[in-house]
Every structure is written in C-alpha cells, then in structure tokens.
C-alpha positions as CSV (number, residue, x, y, z in Angstrom):
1,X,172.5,163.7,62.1
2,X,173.8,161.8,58.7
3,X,171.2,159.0,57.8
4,X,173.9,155.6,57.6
5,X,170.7,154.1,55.2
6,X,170.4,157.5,52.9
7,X,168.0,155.0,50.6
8,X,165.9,153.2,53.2
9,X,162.5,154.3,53.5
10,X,160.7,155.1,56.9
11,X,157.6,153.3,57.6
12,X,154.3,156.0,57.6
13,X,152.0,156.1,60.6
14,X,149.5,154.8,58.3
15,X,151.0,151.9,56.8
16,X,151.9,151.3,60.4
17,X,148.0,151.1,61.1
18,X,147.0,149.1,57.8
19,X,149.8,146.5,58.9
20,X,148.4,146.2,62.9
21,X,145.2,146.1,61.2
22,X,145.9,143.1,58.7
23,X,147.8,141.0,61.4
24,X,144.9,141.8,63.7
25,X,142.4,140.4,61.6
26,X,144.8,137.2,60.3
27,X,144.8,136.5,64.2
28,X,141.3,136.7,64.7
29,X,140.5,134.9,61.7
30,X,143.3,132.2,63.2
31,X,141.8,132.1,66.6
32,X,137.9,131.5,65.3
33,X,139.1,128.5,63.0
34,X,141.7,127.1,65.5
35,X,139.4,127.4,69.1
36,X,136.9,124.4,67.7
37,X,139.2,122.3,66.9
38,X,141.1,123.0,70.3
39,X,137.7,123.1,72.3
40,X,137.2,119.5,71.0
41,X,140.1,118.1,72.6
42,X,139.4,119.8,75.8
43,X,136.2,118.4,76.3
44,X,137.7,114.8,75.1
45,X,140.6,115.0,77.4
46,X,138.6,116.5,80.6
47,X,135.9,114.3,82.5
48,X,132.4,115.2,81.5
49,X,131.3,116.8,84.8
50,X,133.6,120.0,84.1
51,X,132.9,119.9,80.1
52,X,128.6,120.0,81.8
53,X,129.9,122.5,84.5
54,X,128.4,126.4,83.4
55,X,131.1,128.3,83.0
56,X,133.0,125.0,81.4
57,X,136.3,126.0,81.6
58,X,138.9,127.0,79.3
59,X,141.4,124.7,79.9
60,X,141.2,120.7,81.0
61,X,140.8,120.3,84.6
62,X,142.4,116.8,84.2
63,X,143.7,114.8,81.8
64,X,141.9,111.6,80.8
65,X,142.3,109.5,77.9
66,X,139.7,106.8,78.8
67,X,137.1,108.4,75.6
68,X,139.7,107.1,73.1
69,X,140.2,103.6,74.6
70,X,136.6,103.6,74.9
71,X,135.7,104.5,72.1
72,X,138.0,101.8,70.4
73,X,136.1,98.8,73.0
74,X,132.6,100.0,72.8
75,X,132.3,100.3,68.9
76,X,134.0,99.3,65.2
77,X,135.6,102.5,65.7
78,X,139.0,101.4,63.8
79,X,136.3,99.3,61.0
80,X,134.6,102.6,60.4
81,X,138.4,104.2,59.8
82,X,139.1,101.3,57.8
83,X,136.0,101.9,55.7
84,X,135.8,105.3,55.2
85,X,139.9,105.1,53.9
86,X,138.7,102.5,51.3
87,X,135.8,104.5,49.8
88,X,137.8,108.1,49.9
89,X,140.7,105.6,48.1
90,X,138.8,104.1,45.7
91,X,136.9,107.5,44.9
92,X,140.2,109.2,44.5
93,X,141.4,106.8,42.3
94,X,138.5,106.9,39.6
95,X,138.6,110.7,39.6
96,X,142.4,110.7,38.7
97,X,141.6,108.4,36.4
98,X,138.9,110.7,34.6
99,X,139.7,114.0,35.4
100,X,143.2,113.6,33.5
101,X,141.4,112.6,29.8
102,X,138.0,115.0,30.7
103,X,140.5,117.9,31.9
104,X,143.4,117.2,29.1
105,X,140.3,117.1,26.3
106,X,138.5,120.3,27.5
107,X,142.1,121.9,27.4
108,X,143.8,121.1,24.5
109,X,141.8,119.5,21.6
110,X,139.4,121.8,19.9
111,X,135.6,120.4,19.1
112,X,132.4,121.8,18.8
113,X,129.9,122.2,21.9
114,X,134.1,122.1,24.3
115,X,132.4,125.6,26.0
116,X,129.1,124.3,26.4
117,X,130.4,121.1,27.8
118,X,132.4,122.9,30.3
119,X,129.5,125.1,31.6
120,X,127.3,121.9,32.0
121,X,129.6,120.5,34.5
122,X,129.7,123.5,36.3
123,X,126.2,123.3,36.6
124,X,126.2,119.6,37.6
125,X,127.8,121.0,40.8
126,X,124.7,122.9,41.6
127,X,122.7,119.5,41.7
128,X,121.7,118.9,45.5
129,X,122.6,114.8,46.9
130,X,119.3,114.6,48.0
131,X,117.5,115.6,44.7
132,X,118.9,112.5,42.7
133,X,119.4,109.8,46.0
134,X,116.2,108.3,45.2
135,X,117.0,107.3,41.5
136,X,120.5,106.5,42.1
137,X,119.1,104.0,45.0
138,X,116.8,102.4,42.3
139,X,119.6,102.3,39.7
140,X,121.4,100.3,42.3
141,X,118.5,98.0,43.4
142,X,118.0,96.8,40.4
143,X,121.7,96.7,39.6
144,X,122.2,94.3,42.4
145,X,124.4,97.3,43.5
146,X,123.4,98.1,47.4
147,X,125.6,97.3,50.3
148,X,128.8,97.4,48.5
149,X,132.1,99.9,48.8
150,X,132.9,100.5,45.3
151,X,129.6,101.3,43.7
152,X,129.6,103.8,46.8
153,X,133.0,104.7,45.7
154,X,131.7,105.2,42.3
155,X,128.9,107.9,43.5
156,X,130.8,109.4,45.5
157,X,133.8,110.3,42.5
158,X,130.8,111.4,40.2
159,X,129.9,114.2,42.1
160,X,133.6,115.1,43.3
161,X,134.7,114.6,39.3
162,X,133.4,118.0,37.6
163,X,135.4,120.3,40.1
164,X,138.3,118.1,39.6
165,X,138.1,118.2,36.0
166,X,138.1,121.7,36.1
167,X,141.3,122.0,38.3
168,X,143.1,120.0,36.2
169,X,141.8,121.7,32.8
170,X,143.3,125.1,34.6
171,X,146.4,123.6,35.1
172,X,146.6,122.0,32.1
173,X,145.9,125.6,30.5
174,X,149.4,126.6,31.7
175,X,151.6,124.2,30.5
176,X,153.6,126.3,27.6
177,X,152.3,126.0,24.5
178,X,155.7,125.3,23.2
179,X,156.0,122.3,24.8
180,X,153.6,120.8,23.0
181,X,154.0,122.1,19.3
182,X,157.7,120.7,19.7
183,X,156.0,116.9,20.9
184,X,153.4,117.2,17.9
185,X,156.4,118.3,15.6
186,X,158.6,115.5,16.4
187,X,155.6,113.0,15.6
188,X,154.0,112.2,18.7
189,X,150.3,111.7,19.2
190,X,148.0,112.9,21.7
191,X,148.4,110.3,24.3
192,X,151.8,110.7,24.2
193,X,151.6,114.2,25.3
194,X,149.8,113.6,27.8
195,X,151.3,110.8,29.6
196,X,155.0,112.3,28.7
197,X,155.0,116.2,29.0
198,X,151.6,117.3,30.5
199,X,151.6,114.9,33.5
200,X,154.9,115.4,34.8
201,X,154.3,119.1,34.4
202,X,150.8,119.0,36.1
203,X,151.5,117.1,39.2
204,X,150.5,120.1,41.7
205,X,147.3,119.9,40.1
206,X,147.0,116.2,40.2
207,X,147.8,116.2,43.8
208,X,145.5,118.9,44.2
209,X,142.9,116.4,42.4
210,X,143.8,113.6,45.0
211,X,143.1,116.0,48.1
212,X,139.6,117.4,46.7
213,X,138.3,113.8,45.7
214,X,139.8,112.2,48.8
215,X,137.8,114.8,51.7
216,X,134.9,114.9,49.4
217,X,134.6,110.8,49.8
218,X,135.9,110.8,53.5
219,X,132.8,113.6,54.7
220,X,130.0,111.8,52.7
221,X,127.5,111.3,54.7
222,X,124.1,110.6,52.2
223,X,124.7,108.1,49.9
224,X,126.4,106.1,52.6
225,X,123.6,106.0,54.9
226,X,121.4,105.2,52.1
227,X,123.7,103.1,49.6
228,X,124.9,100.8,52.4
229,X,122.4,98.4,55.3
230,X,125.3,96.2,56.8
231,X,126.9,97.7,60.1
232,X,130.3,96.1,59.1
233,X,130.4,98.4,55.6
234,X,129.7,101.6,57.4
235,X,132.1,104.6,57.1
236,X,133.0,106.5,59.9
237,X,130.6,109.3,59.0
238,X,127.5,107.2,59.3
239,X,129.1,104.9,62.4
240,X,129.8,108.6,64.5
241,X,125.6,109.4,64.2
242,X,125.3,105.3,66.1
243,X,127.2,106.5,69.4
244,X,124.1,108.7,70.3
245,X,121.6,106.5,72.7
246,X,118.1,107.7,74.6
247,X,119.6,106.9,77.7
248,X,122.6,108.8,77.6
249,X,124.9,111.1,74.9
250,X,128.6,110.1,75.4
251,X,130.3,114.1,74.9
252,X,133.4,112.4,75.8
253,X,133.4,109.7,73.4
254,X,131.5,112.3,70.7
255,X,134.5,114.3,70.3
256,X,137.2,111.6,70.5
257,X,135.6,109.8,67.6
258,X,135.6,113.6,65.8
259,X,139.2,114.4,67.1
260,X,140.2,110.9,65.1
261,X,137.6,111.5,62.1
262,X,139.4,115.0,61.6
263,X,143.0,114.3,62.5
264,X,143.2,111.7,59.8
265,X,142.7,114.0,56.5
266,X,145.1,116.4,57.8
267,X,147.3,114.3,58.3
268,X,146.7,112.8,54.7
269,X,147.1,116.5,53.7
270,X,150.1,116.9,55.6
271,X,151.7,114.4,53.8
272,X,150.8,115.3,50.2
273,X,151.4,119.0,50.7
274,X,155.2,117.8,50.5
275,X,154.5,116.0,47.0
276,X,152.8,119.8,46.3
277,X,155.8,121.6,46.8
278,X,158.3,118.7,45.0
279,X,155.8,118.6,42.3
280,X,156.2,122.4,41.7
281,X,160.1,121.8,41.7
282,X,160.3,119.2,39.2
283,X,157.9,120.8,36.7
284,X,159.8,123.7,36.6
285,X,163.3,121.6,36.1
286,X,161.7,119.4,33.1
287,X,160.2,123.0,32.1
C-alpha cells in the first residue's frame, strides 16, 4: 500500500502514553481546583439537611435560593461588597501609581545601590502582617488614622507594591532598547519616555499590576480587622467571620456569602483579561 502523506509522521506508542499521561494529569489537576468551588454551590443551593446528611450527596437534592436572599436581609451583605470594592480600588490605584516610577527607575536609569535596592524589596515580601500590625496600629492611633478606608487602602498597596514593582521592572526590561535611544536622540526627557513609549508598550504588565494589587486588597483580612472598629466600614472579609453565632452556624448562608465574595474577582479578572490580550495587540502595532 502507497502512503498518500509520504511526509507525515506516525505517532510512537510512547508519545501516545506521555500524551494520555499529560491530559490525565491536566484533568486531575482541573478536577481538584474546580470540585471546591462547585461543592460550594451545592451546599448553597441544597437545603442544609442533605449538605448534614453522611454520605452528603454529589449533586443538589433541590434547588433553593433562599441563602442568597437571606443573606442579603439578615446582614450589610451588599455594604461589605461595597467596601471591600473601595479598598481593593483605592489600593490598586496607589500601586499603579508607584509601581510605574519604582519599576521604570529600577529598569532604566543607572545609580549606585539599583541591585541592592531591588533585593531589599524582595525581602520586604518575606515580612509576616502580623510582625509589623502592632506598630502600624500605633502609627495610626496617633495619626488620628483608625476607622478609615484609605489609610486601610494605603497598607494594604504597601505590601502588594514590591511584587508589583517588580512585574513591571520585567516588563519594562523588554521594551527594545531602540525605542528608547531614538526618544532620547530626538531630545526627550525621561518622563517623556515613560508616559509616551514605555506605557503604551507595557500595558499587559500594568493590567497585570491592577489584577495582583486588586485580590491582594479584596482577600485582606488583618489590617482590616484591626485598622477598622465601625460595622459600617467593614469589608466583606472581616463581615463573612460575623455570620458565625453560638447558637447555630448558617452552612447555607456561609457559602452563599463565599460563592459572592469569590465570583466577584473573577469576574473583575474576566473582564481585564480582554484588556490583556488588546494590550498585547497594540504594543506590538506601535512596536
């Protein structure tokens, strides 16, 4: 018989096993990080009797949305939302703001001690919350700081700020060097090649910046409980921990306040990951 594809090459045995194997394990790996997240809703969307029942079973028995409209009468459920949005906003905000000179100074100007600045905020990120909450707390006592969003905000950017910095200062690192001779050569300053090649050629990385300093605010949990007193400034983070009582532990209304604490970010992700992918586009056209 006369092979039609004389050039085509026949898949071996054993590539057929390394491929079974690598699917396998992508699937298994997909299973284990999707189940939570689908076990979640089941035992927000089933009555608590079968979530308590031993073997609980593995898919919802009925259908109930009465957690979520609960959830919304019982407690400031949509204030904590509303709260943790403004801090994560606010944090992401002042990261943007000094991750773009920090990264964009550690990447392209040359100065003594730029090595041994960029190792010390890698070690900042080694720092523990709970090692400095005390001191900060003071700071802010005597600042007349306490029980306010945006000096939250502010803590919560400081420790999100040294990664970011160092996201950008990689992407800042492949913008072609040409790029920026010909700006220098034509008489423009620093700032303005910055704000007119390096930006629009780094916006992957600044939406990349947005994302990190944006969960990093939205999952705080420390400096919030500490940082704020009043009920009507708490974020979500610290408001989810109030819904547990001696009496009774509402399952039902436990996961529908983590099914909406979770949805949101991904959905935030969702959204930018489409400014990802036109970002990467339009640097590579004003390339």
């Amino acid at each position: 018989a006369i092979d039609a594809h004389p050039n085509s090459k026949r898949i071996k045995p054993g590539e057929w096993l390394g491929k079974i194997a690598l699917y396998g394990t992508v699937i298994v790996v997909a299973l284990m990080t999707i189940f939570p997240i689908y076990w979640m809703l089941v035992c927000t969307l089933q009555p608590n009797q079968y979530t308590m029942h031993y073997p609980p079973p593995l898919f919802p028995q009925e259908i109930n949305f009465k957690p979520f409209s609960s959830l919304f009468a019982e407690h400031p459920m949509g204030l904590w939302i509303k709260n943790s949005f403004l801090i994560a906003l606010m944090a992401m905000l002042i990261c943007l703001a000094l991750a773009v000179p920090g990264a964009y100074t550690l990447s392209n100007l040359r100065w003594k001690g730029r090595s041994l600045f960029g190792l010390f905020l890698l070690v900042t990120q080694m720092l523990p919350e709970i090692l400095i909450i005390i001191p900060i707390y003071i700071i802010y006592r005597r600042l007349g700081m306490l029980d306010q969003l945006p000096p939250l905000s502010l803590v919560d950017a400081a420790f999100a700020l040294p990664i970011c910095v160092w996201i950008l200062k990689n992407v800042f690192d492949t913008v072609p060097p040409e790029c920026l001779v010909a700006a220098v050569v034509v008489g423009a300053n620093d700032l303005s090649v910055l704000w007119q090649i390096v930006l629009p050629l780094s916006t992957p990385g600044l939406v990349a910046v947005a994302v990190v300093s944006f969960f990093s605010a939205w999952n705080e949990y420390l400096f919030a409980v500490i940082l704020l007193s009043s009920g009507s400034l708490q974020p979500a983070s610290v408001g989810l921990t109030t819904l547990r009582s001696i009496a009774d532990t509402p399952i039902e209304q436990y996961m529908a306040a983590g099914t909406i604490f979770s949805i949101l970010p991904v959905i935030f992700y969702l959204s930018m990951q489409r400014y990802i992918i036109s970002g990467l586009t339009a640097g590579a056209v004003k390339g």
